[in-house]
PAKEVO-921550 format. One record per residue (C-alpha): x, y, z. Coordinates in steps of 0.001 Angstrom, whole numbers, always signed. Layout:
PAKEVO-921550
X:Y:Z
...
This chain:
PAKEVO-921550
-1035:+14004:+22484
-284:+10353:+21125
+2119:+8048:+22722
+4060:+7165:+19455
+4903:+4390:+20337
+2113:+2463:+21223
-946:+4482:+19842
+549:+5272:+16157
+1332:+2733:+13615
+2249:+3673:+10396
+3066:+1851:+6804
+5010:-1633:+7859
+4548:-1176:+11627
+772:-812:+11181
-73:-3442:+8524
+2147:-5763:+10785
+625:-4643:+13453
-2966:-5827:+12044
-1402:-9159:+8956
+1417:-10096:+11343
+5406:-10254:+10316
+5261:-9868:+6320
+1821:-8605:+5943
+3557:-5247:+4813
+5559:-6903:+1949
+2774:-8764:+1091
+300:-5262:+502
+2789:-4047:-1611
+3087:-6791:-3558
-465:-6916:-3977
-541:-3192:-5191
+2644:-3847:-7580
+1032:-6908:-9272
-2198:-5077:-9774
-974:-2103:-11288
+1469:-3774:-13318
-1489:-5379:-14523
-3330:-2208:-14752
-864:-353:-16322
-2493:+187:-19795
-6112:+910:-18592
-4521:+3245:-15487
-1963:+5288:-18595
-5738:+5038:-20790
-7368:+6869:-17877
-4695:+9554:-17440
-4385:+10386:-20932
-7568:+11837:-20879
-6223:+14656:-18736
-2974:+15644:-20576
């Protein structure tokens, strides 16, 4: 039903698509820094559950 490829963007293509060239490396840098930064409190939180 969806011309693939001009109606679906996904991961790189559609973060590209929206940031321009790089935006995609950029988001995941964002997520690594944060959870690296994270880590303790997100391991604290998950502990819980074990």
């Amino acid at each position: 039903m969806l011309d693939l490829d001009d109606e679906l963007k996904v991961a790189d293509e559609f973060w590209n698509f929206l940031g321009g060239k790089g935006a995609y490396t950029e988001v995941l840098d964002c997520f690594e820094r944060v959870g690296i930064e994270l880590r303790p409190e997100i391991d604290a939180y998950f502990d819980r559950f074990k």
